[in-house]
Every structure is written in C-alpha cells, then in structure tokens.
C-alpha positions as CSV (number, residue, x, y, z in Angstrom):
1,X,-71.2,14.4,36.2
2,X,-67.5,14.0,36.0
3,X,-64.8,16.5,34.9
4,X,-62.6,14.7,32.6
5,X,-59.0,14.6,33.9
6,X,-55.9,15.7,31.8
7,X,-53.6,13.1,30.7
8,X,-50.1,12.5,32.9
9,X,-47.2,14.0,31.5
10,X,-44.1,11.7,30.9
11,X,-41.0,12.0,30.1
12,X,-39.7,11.0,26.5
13,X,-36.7,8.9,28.4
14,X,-35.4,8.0,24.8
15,X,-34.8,11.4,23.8
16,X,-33.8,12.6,27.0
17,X,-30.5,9.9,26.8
18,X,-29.9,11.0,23.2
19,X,-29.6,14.5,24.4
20,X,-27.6,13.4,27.7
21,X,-25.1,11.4,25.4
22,X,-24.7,14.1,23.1
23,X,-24.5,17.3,26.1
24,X,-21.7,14.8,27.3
25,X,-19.5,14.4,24.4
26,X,-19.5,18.0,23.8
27,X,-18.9,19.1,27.2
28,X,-15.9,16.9,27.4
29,X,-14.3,18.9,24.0
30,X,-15.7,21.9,25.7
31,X,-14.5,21.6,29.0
32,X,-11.1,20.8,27.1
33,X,-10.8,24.3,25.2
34,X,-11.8,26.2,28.4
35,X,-9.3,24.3,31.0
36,X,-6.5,25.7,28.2
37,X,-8.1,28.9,27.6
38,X,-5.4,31.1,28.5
39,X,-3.0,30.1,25.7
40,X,-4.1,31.8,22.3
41,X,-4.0,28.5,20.2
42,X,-7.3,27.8,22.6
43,X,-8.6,31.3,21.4
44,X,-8.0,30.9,17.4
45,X,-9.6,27.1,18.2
46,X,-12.9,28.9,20.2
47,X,-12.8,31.4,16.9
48,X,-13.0,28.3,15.0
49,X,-16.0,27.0,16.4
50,X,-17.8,30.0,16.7
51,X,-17.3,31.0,12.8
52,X,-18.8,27.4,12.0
53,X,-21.5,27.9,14.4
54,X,-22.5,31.3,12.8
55,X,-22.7,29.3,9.0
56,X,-24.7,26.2,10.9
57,X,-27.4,29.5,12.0
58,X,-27.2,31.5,9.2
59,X,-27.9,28.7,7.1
60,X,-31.1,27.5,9.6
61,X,-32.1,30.9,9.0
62,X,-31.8,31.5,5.6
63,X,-33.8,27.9,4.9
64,X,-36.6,29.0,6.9
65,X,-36.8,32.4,5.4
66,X,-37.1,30.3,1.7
67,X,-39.5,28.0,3.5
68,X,-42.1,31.1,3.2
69,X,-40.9,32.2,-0.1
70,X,-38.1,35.0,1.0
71,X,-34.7,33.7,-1.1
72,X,-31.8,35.6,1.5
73,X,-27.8,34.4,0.8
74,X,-26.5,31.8,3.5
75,X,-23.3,32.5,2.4
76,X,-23.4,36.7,2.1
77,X,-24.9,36.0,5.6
78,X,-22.3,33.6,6.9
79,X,-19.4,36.2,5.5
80,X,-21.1,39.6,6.9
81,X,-21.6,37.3,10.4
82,X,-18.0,36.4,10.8
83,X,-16.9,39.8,10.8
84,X,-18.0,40.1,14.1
85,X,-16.1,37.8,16.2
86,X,-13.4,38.3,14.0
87,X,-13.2,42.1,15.4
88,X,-13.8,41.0,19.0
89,X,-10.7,38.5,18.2
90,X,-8.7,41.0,16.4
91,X,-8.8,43.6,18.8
92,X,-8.0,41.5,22.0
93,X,-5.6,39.7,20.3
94,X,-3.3,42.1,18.7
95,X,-4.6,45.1,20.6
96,X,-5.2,49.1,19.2
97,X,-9.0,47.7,17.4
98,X,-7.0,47.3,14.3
99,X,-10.3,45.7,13.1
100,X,-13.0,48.6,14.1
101,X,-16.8,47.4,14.4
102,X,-17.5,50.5,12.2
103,X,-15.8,48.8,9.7
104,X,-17.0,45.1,10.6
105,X,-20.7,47.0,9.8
106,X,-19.5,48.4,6.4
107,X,-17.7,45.4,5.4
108,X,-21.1,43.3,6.5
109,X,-23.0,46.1,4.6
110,X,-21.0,45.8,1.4
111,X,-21.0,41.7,1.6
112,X,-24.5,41.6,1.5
113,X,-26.0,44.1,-0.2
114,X,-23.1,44.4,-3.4
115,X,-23.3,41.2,-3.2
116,X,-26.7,40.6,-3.8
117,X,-26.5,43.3,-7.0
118,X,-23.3,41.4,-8.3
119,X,-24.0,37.5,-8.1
120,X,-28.0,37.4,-7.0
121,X,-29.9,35.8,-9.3
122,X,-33.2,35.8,-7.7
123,X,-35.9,38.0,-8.7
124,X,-35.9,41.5,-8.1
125,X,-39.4,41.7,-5.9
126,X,-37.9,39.7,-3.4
127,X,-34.4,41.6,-2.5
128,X,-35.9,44.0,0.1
129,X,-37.1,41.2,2.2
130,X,-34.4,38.8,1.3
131,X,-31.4,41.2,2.0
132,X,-33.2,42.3,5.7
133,X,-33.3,38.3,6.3
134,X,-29.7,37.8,5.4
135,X,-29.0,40.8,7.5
136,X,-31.0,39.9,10.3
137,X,-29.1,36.3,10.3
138,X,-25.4,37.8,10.5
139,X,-26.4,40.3,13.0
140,X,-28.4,37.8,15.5
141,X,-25.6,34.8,14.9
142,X,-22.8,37.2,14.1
143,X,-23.4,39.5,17.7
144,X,-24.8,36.8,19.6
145,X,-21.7,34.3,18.8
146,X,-19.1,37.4,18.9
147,X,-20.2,38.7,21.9
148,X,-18.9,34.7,22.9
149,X,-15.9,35.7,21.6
150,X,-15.3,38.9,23.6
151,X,-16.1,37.2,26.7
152,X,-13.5,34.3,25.8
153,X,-11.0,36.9,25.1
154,X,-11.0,38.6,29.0
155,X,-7.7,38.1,30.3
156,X,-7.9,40.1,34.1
157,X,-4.4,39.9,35.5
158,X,-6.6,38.9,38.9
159,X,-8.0,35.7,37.6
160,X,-6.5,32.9,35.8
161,X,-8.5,31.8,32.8
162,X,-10.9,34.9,33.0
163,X,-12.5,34.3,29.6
164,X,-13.6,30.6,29.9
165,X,-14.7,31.0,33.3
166,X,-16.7,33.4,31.9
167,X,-17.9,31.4,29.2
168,X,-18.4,28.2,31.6
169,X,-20.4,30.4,33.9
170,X,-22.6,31.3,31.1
171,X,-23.1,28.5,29.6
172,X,-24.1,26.5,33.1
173,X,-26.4,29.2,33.9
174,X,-28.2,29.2,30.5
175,X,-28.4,25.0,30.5
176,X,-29.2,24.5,34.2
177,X,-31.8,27.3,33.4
178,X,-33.1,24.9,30.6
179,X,-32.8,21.8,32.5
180,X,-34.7,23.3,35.2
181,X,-37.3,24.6,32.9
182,X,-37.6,21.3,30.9
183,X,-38.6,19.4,34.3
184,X,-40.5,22.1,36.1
185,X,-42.8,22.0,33.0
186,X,-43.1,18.7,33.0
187,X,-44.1,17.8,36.1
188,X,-45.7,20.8,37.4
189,X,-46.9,23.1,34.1
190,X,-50.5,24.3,34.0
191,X,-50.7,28.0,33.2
192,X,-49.5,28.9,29.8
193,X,-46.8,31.0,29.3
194,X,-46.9,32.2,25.4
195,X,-49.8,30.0,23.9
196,X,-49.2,31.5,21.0
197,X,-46.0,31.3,19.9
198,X,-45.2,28.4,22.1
199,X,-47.9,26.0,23.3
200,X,-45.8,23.6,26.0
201,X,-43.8,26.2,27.6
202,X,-45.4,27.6,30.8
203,X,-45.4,30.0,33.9
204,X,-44.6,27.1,36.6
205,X,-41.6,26.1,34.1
206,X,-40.1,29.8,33.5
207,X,-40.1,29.9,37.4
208,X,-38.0,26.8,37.5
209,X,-35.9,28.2,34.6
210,X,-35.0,30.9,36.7
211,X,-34.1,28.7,39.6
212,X,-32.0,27.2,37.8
213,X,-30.3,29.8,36.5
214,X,-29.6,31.4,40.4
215,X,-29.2,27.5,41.5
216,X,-26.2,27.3,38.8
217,X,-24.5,31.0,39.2
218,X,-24.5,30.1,43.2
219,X,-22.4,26.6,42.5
220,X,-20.1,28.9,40.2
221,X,-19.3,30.8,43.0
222,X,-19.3,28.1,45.7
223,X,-16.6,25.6,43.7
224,X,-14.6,28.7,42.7
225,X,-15.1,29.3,39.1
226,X,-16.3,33.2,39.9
227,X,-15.3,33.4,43.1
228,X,-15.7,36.9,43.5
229,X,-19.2,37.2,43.0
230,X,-21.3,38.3,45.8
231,X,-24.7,37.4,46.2
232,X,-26.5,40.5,44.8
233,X,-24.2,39.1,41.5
234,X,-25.7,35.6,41.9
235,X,-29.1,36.7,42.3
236,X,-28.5,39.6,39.2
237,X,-26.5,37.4,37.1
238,X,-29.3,34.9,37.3
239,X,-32.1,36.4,36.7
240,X,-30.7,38.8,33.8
241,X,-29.5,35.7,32.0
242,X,-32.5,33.5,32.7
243,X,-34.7,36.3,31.6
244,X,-33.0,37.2,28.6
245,X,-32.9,33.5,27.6
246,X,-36.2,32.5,27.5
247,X,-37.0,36.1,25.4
248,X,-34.8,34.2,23.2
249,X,-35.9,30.8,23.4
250,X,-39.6,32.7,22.4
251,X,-38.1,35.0,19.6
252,X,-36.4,31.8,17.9
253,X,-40.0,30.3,18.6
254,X,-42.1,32.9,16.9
255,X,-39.9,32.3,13.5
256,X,-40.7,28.9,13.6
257,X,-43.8,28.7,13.8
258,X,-44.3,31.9,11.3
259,X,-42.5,29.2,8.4
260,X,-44.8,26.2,10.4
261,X,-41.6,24.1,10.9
262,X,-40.8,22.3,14.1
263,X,-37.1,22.0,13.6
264,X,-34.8,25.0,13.2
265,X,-33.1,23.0,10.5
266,X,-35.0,22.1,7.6
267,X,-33.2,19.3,5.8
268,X,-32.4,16.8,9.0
269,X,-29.3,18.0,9.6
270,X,-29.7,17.9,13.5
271,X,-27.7,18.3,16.8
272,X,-28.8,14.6,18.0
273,X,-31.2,15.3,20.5
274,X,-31.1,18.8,20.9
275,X,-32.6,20.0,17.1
276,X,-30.6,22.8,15.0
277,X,-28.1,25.0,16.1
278,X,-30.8,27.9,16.3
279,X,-33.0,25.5,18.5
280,X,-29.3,25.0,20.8
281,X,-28.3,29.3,21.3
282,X,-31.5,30.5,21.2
283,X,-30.9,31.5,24.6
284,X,-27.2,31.8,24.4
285,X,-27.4,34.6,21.6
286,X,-29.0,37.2,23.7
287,X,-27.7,35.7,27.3
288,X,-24.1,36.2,25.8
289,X,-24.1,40.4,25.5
290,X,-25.8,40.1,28.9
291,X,-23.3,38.8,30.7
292,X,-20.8,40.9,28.8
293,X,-22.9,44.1,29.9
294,X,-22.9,43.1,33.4
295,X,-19.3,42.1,34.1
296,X,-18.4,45.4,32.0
297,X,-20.9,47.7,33.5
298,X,-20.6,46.2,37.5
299,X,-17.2,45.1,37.6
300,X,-15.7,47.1,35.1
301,X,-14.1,44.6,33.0
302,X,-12.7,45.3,29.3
C-alpha cells in the first residue's frame, strides 16, 4: 500500500514580479523622503502619506465591517484617526504638546460618536457595534500609523537623520521578516502555525520570519544605518519586531476571514501585488510602537 505524497509547492513567479516591481517603485519614493528626512518639508510630506494611509485602512476596515452587516463611518473613522499623527507631528514640530493626546482622544471621541447622533442615518440597532468598529479603525490605523510619525520625528543631536533611519530600520526588518517568512513557507512549511485563522502560514515559516528579521537589524548595523546597536539590540530588536508582526499579520487575518473575504479591500482597489493597505501594515501597525518602546525604554530616546 502506498502513502499518497503531498503535491510540490511552487512559487507563483507572476505574482512574485508584480510585487517586486511594485516594492521597487515605492522604495525608490521612499528611500527619497528618508535620505531628506531631516529638513521639515520631508516631515509635513511623511505626514502626508501617513494621513492617506490611515483613510486607505479605515476605509478597508469599515467595508469589511458592512460586509457582515455592521454600517461604521470611514470618514468619522478617517477624521478621529488623523488626530493621532497629527499630535505626534504637532508636538515635535513646534514643541510644548500644544496638541495633547488627551485631547487627540476627546476630539476622536466627539468625531465619532456626535457624529454618528448628528449626520448617521443608519438604523439605531446597529450604532453600538458600528461606532466600536469605527473606533477600533482610527485607533489600530490612527496609533499604528502615528506611532510612524513619532519615530520619523526623532531628531538625536548624535545621529544625522535619526527619524528615517529609524523608520528604514523598521521597515527592513518587518519586510525581510516577511520575505523570509514567504520562502521558508514555501519550501520548507509542514506544521501549521494558526490553522484556524490562517491555513498556509506555518511554524518552519515564522522561524524564518524571525531570521529574517535578526538577518535584516544585523545589515542595519553593519552598513551604518544604526550603528550603535549592539548585538543584544540586534538580537532584541529582531525578535520583538518579528514577533509582534506576525501577532499582527494573524489579527488582520482573523477579521478577514470572520467577513470570509480574501482581500482586505473589498472593491479591487489593490496595492498591485501586495492586496490592501491592511494586507501591507498588518505587521507595521503593531511593529511601529515596538520599536518606539524599545529605543525609548533602552536608549532613552524622546
């Protein structure tokens, strides 16, 4: 009797060179705003993009959350959500927190829940659920994206450019992390990792995610972009952002599948490639307030 074989795993080379071509186009805009990241028109600009990246997940959100029958605002959500890297902005910028979270929080609060009283028109036995969704899609793209902010803000008088090494560094370690992953699974996945919630990923390619992610914060320090990380930081700063990332790679996967939609974005409006922009900082949003904890806690930077 024989034991039937499982079939080979390829690779999907078509859609891996649509998502090569399209990583490459943005990392050359990318790499542009960091190289000038010291001058404050390169800030306003990074503000910019965040703030449009927060309506693009709000809006993902908010389309899966009607998907199941929950009407939340995209645009209460995309107004309470800016108020967060607006304050992280505000206060680096002009200095003194003239913009205090508190009042980012009651201004959010007010956006979304007057709002909802004032210009809502959808039915009553839906606005507990539909205001916590709203709510829950400015705080996870609003803190996820203005924590990105913050870190794009640092200006230590000891290193040039201290906010978009930052945010190169975590953006390397987060994607090499993924790359890593994406491969490892590939070629060497057997055990399931979450079944459940996400059926491909797997033990053998979280281990290579986190290789990755110590693989990447070691080049950072070795071609000078954090050169003064040691290696308990490389090792620390790897795993806490690999870990983290995949938690939120799984969370973002868990709403998915709870709506049964394969895409973060419901109507086609895609990153070519790479899906929505939930599907792209899954693992950004929570690896973002982990590096900020780190370099604040460890090396004591504000």
């Amino acid at each position: 009797m024989t034991t039937p074989t499982q079939p080979r795993r390829s690779l999907d080379l078509k859609n891996l060179a649509t998502r090569v071509l399209s990583a490459v186009v943005f990392a050359a805009g990318f790499l542009t705003l960091l190289y000038f990241g010291a001058n404050p028109t390169a800030k306003l600009i990074f503000l910019l993009l965040m703030s449009a990246s927060i309506f693009m997940g709000v809006r993902e959100m908010c389309l899966i959350a009607r998907k199941v029958g929950i009407p939340s605002s995209i645009v209460a959500g995309t107004l309470a959500g800016l108020m967060f890297p607006l304050h992280f902005y505000l206060d680096a910028t002009l200095g003194g927190d003239p913009f205090p979270l508190w009042l980012a929080l009651a201004l959010a609060g007010a956006i979304i829940h007057f709002g909802a009283l004032l210009f809502s028109k959808d039915p009553l036995d839906h606005a507990l659920s539909g205001q916590a969704i709203t709510w829950l899609a400015a705080l996870y793209m609003g803190l996820g994206l203005g924590f990105q902010q913050k870190l794009f803000m640092f200006n230590d008088t000891t290193l040039t450019n201290t906010g978009a090494r930052l945010i190169l560094a975590l953006y390397l370690i987060v994607w090499f992390g993924d790359s890593a992953a994406y491969f490892a699974g590939n070629f060497l996945g057997k055990h399931k990792l979450a079944p459940r919630v996400s059926p491909k990923k797997t033990w053998e390619g979280a281990f290579g995610n986190l290789a990755g992610n110590i693989l990447a914060a070691f080049l950072l320090k070795v071609m000078g972009v954090c050169p003064e990380w040691s290696p308990v930081d490389i090792v620390s700063i790897g795993l806490l952002l690999g870990t983290v990332g995949m938690l939120g790679d799984l969370v973002e996967s868990t709403w998915k599948r709870s709506a049964n939609v394969k895409d973060s974005c419901m109507d086609g409006f895609t990153i070519p490639g790479h899906g929505g922009m939930l599907d792209r900082v899954d693992s950004l949003v929570f690896a973002a307030p982990a590096l900020y904890a780190y370099v604040h806690l460890v090396h004591g930077l504000n």
